[in-house]
C-alpha positions as YAML, in Angstrom:
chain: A
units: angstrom
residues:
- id: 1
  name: UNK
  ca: [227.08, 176.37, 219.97]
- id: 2
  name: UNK
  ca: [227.29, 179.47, 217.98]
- id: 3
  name: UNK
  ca: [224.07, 182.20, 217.20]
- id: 4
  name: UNK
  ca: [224.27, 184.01, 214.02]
- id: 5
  name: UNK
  ca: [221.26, 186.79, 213.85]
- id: 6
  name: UNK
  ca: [220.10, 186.57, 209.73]
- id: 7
  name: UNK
  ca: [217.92, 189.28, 211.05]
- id: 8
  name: UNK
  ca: [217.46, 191.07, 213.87]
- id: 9
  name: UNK
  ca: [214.33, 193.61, 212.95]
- id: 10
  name: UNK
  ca: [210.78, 193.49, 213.79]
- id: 11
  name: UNK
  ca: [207.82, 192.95, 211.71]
- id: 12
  name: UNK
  ca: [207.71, 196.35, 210.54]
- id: 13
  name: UNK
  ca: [211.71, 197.09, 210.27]
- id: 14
  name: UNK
  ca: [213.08, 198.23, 206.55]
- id: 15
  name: UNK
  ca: [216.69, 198.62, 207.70]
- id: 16
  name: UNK
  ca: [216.66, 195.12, 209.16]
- id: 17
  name: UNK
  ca: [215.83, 191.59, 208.45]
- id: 18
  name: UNK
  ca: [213.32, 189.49, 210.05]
- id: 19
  name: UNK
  ca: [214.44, 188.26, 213.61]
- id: 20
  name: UNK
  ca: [215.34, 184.87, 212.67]
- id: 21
  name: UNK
  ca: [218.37, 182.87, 213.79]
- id: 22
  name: UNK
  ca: [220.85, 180.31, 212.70]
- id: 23
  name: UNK
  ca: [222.07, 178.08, 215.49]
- id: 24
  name: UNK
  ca: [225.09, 175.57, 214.54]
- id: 25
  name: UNK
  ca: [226.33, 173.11, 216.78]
- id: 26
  name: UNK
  ca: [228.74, 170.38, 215.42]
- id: 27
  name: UNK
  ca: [228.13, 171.28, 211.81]
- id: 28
  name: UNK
  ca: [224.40, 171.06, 212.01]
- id: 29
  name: UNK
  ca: [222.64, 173.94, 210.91]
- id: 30
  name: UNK
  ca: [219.12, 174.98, 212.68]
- id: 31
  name: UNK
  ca: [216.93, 177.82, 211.28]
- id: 32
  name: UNK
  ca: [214.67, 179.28, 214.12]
- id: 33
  name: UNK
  ca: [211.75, 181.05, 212.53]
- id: 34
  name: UNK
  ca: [212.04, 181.81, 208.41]
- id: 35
  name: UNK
  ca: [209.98, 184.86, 207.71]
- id: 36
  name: UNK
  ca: [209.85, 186.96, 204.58]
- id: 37
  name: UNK
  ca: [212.97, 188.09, 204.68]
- id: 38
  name: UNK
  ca: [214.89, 184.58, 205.18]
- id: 39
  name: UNK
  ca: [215.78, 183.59, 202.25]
- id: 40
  name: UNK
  ca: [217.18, 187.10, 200.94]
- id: 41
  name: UNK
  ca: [218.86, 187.69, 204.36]
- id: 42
  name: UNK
  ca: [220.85, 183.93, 203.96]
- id: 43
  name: UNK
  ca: [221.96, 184.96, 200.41]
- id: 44
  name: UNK
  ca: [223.56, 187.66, 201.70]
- id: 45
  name: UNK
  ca: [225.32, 185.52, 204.11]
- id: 46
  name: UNK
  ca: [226.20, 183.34, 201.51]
- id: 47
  name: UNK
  ca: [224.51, 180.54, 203.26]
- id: 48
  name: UNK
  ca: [222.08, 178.67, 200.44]
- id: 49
  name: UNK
  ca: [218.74, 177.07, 201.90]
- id: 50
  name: UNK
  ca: [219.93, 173.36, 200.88]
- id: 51
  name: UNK
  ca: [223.00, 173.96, 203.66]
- id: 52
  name: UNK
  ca: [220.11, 173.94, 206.48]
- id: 53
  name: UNK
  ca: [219.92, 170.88, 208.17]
- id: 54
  name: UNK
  ca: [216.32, 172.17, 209.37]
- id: 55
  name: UNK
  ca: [213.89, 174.44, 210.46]
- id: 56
  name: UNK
  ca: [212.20, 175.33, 213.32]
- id: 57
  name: UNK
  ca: [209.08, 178.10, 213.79]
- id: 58
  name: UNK
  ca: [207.93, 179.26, 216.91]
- id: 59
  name: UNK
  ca: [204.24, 181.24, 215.81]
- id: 60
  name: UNK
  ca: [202.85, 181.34, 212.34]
- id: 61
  name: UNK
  ca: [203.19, 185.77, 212.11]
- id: 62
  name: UNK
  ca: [204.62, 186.01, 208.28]
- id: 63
  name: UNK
  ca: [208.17, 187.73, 210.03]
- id: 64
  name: UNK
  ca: [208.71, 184.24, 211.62]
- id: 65
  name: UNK
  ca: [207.14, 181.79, 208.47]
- id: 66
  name: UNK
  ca: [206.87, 183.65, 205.13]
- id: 67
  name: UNK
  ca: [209.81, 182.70, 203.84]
- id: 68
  name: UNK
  ca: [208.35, 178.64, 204.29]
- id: 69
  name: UNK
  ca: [207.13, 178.66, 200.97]
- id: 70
  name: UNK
  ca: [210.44, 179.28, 198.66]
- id: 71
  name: UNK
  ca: [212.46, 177.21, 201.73]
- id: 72
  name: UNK
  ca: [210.15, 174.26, 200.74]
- id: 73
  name: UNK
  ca: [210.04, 174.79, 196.52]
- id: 74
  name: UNK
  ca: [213.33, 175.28, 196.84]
- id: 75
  name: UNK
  ca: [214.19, 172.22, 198.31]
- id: 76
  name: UNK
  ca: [211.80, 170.30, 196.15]
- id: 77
  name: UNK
  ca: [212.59, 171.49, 192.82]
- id: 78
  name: UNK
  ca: [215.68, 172.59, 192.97]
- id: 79
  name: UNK
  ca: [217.57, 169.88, 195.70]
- id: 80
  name: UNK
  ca: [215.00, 167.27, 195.43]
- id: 81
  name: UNK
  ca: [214.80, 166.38, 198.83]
- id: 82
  name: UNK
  ca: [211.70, 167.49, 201.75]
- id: 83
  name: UNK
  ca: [213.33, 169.77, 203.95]
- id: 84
  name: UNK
  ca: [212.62, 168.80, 207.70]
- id: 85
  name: UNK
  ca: [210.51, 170.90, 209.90]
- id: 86
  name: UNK
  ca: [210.43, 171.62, 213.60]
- id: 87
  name: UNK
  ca: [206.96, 173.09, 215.45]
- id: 88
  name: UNK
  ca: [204.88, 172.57, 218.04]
- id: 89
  name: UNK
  ca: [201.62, 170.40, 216.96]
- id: 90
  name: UNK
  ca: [199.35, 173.13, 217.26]
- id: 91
  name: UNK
  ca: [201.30, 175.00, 214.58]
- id: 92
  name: UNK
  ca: [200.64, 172.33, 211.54]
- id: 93
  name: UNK
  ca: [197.29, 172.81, 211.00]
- id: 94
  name: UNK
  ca: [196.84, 176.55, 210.58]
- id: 95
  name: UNK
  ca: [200.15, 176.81, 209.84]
- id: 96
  name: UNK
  ca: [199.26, 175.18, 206.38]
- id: 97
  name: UNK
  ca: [195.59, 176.04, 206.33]
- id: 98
  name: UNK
  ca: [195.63, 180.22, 207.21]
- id: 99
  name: UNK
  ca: [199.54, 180.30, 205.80]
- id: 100
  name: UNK
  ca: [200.78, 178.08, 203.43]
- id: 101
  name: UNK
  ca: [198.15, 176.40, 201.48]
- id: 102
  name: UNK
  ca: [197.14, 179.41, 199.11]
- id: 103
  name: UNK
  ca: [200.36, 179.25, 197.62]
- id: 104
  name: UNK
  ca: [201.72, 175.59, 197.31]
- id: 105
  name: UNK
  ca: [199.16, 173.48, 197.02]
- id: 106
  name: UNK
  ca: [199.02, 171.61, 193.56]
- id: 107
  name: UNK
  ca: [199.11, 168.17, 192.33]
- id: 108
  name: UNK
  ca: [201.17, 166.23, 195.48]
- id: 109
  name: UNK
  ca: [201.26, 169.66, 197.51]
- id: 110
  name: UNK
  ca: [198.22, 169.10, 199.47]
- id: 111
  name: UNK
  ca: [199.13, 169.55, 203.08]
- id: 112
  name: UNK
  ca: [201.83, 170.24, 205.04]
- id: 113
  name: UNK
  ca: [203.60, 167.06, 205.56]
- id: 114
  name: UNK
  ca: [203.86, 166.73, 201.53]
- id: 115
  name: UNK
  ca: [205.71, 169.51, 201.51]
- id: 116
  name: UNK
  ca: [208.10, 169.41, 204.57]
- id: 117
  name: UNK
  ca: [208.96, 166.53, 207.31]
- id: 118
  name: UNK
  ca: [207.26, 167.71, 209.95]
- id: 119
  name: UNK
  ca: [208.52, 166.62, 213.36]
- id: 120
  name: UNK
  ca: [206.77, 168.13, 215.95]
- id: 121
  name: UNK
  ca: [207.73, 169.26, 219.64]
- id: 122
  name: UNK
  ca: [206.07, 169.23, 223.06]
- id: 123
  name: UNK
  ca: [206.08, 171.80, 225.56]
- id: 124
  name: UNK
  ca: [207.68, 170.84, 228.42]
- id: 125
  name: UNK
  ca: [210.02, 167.93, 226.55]
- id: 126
  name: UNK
  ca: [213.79, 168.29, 225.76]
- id: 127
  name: UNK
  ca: [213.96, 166.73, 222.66]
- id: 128
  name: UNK
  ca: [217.45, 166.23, 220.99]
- id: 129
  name: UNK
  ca: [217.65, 167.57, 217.56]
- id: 130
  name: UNK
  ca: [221.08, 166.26, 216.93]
- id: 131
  name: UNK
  ca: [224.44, 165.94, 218.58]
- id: 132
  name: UNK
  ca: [224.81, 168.22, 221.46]
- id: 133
  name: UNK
  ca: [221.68, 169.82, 220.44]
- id: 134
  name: UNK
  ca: [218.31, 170.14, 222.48]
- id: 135
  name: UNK
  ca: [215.74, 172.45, 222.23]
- id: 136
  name: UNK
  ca: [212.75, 172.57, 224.83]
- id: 137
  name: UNK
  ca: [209.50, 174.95, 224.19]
- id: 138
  name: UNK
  ca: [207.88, 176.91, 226.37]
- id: 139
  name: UNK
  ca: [204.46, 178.37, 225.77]
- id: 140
  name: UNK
  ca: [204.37, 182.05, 226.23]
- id: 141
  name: UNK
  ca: [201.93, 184.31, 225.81]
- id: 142
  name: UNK
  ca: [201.59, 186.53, 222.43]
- id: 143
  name: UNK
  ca: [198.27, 187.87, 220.71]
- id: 144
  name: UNK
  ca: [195.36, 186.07, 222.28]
- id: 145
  name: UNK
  ca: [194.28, 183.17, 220.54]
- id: 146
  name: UNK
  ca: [197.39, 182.26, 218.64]
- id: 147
  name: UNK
  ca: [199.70, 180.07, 220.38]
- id: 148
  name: UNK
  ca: [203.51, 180.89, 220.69]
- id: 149
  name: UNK
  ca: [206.41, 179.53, 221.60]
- id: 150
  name: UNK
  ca: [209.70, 180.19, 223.07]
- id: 151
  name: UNK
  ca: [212.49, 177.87, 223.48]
- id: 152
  name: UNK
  ca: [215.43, 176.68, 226.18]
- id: 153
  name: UNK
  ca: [218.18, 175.61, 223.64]
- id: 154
  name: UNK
  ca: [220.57, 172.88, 225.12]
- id: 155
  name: UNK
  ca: [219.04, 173.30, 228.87]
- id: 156
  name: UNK
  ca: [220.91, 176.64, 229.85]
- id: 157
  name: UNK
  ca: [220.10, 179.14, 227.17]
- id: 158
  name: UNK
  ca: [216.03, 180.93, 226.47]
- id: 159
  name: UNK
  ca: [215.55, 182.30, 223.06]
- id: 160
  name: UNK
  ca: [211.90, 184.21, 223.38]
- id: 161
  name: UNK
  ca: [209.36, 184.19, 220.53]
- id: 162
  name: UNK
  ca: [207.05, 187.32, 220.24]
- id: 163
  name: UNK
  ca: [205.94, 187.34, 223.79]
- id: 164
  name: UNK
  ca: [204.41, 189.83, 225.90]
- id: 165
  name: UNK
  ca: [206.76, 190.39, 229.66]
- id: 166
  name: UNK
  ca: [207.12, 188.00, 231.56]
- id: 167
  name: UNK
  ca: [209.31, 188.40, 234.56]
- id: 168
  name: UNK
  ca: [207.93, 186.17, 236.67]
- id: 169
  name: UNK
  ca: [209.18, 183.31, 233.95]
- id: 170
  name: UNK
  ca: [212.63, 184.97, 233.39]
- id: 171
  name: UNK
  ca: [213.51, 184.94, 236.90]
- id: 172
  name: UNK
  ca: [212.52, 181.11, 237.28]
- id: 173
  name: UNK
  ca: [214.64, 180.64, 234.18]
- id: 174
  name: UNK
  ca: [217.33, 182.10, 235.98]
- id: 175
  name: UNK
  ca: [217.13, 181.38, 239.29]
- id: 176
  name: UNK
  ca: [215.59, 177.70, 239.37]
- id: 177
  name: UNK
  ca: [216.70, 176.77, 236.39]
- id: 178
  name: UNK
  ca: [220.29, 177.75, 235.75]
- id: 179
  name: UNK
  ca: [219.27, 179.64, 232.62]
- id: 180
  name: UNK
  ca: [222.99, 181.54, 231.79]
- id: 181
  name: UNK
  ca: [222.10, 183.62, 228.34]
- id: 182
  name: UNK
  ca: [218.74, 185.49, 227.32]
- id: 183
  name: UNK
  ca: [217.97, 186.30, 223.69]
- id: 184
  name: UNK
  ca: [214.59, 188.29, 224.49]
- id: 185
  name: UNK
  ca: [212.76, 190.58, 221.74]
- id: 186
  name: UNK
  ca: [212.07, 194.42, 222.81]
- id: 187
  name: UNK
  ca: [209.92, 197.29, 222.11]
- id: 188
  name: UNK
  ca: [211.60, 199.92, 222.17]
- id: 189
  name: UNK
  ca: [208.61, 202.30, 222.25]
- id: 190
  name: UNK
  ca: [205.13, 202.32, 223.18]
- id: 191
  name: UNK
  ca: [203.17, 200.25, 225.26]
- id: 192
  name: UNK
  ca: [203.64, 196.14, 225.65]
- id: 193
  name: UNK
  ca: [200.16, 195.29, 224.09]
- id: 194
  name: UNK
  ca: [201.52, 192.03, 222.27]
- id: 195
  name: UNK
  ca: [205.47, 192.13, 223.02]
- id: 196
  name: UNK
  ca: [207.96, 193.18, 225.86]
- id: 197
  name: UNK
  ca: [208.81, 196.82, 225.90]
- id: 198
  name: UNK
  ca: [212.47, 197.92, 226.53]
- id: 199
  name: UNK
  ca: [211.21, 199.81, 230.06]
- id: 200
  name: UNK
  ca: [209.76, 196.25, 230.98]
- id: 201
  name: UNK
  ca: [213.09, 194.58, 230.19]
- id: 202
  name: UNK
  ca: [214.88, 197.20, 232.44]
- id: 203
  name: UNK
  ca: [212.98, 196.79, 235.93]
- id: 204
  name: UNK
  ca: [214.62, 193.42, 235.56]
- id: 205
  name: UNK
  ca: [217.06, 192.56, 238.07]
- id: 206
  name: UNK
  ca: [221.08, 193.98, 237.39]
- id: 207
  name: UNK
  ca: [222.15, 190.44, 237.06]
- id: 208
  name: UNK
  ca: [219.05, 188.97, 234.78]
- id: 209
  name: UNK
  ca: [219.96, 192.30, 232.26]
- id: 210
  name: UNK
  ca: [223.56, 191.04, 232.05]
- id: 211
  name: UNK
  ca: [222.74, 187.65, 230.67]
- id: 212
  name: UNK
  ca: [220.08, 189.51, 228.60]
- id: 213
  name: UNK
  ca: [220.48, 190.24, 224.68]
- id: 214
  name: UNK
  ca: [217.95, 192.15, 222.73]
- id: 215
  name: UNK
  ca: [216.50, 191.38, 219.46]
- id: 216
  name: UNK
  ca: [213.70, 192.30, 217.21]
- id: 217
  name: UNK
  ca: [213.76, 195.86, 217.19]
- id: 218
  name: UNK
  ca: [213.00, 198.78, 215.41]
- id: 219
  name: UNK
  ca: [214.56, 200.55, 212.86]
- id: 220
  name: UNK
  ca: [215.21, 203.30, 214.91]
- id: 221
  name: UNK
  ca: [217.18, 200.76, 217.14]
- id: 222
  name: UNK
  ca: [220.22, 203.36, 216.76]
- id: 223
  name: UNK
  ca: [218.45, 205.87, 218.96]
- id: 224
  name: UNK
  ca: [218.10, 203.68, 222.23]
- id: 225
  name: UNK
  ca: [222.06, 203.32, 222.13]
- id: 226
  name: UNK
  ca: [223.15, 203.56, 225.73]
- id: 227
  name: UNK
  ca: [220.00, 203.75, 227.19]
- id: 228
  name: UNK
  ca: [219.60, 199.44, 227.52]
- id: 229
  name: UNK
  ca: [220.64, 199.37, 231.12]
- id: 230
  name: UNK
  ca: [223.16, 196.36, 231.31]
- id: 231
  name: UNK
  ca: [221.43, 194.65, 228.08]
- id: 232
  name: UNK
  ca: [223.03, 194.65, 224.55]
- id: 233
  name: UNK
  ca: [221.69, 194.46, 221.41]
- id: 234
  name: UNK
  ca: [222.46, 191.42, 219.31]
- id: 235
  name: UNK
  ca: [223.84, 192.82, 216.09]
- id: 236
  name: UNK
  ca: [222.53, 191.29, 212.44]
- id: 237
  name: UNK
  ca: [224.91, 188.98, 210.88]
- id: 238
  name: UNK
  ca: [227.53, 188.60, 213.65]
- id: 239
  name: UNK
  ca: [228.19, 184.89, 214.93]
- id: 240
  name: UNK
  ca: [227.75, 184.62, 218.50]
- id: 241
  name: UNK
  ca: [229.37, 181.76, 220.64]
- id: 242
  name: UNK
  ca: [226.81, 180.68, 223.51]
...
């Protein structure tokens, strides 16, 4: 299974995409989260939005689903085909309703399953997605009142949404579960209000931090060089074998 960050910046980043990832296993091509910057970010790449095999969002913050509108005209107008869709059932409805809607609905556009087939996920279920490929969410906690997701990709490796820390989970992940690789997002400054702050990551255990790759940063990611304990950033662009 291979990780390719098409962005690797925060909400607020200039110098970097939107944290969103392509996984590929066995030619199939998954799209976790699509904000704003998604569709620019896979041009660059060279990788066209009809070459997904599907998408999957993990909270409805427009750095994680704003580029869902052009991913879904796209597909219809251009390709002619509904472009599948991966979320947790609480996501449809204001997923469409607070996100969407404004901009696509017209004549056959009139909720979310028109535009998009929607298959949704459980928490708590491995569901195959295709060969060799399972993905597993796991609520974690965000901004009050809007549900978020993380996810355990093929049993052994946790991807985090936006999620405030949670060591208590990481070191069940590890240590019950066999969890090998972390792809965790980090704030590098301030305090952990509504994410995980870099100082939170690093009273982590030596042997969690080596597993541990950081993602959605700031733009002045360049600074905290060296200072990451036994964590690494994950680097936009670069393919990553997991």
């Amino acid at each position: 299974m291979n990780l390719q960050m098409i962005g690797t910046g925060n909400a607020f980043a200039k110098k970097y995409f939107n944290n969103n990832a392509l996984i590929e296993q066995d030619g199939f091509k998954l799209l976790i989260d699509c904000g704003i910057t998604a569709p620019l970010a896979l041009y660059e790449l060279g990788i066209g939005m009809e070459q997904l095999d599907a998408v999957l969002i993990t909270h409805t913050h427009g750095d994680h689903v704003g580029g869902l509108e052009e991913y879904g005209f796209q597909m219809k107008f251009k390709h002619g085909r509904k472009p599948i869709l991966y979320l947790a059932e609480s996501l449809v409805e204001p997923l469409w309703t607070h996100t969407l809607s404004g901009g696509m609905t017209q004549d056959g556009l009139e909720r979310l399953e028109d535009a998009f087939e929607v298959r949704t996920l459980r928490v708590g279920d491995v569901q195959e997605l295709a060969p060799n490929l399972c993905v597993e969410l796991i609520r974690t906690q965000h901004i009050r009142g809007k549900k978020s997701y993380s996810l355990v990709l093929n049993r052994d490796v946790f991807y985090s949404a936006d999620m405030t820390f949670d060591p208590e989970l990481l070191t069940t992940l590890v240590r019950d579960r066999g969890i090998r690789r972390i792809f965790h997002e980090v704030q590098l400054e301030g305090p952990g209000e509504v994410h995980t702050t870099l100082n939170e990551l690093l009273s982590l255990p030596d042997d969690i931090q080596e597993i541990t790759k950081l993602m959605h940063y700031a733009d002045n990611k360049d600074q905290f060089e060296g200072r990451t304990g036994r964590m690494e950033f994950l680097e936009q662009g670069l393919v990553y074998s997991i």
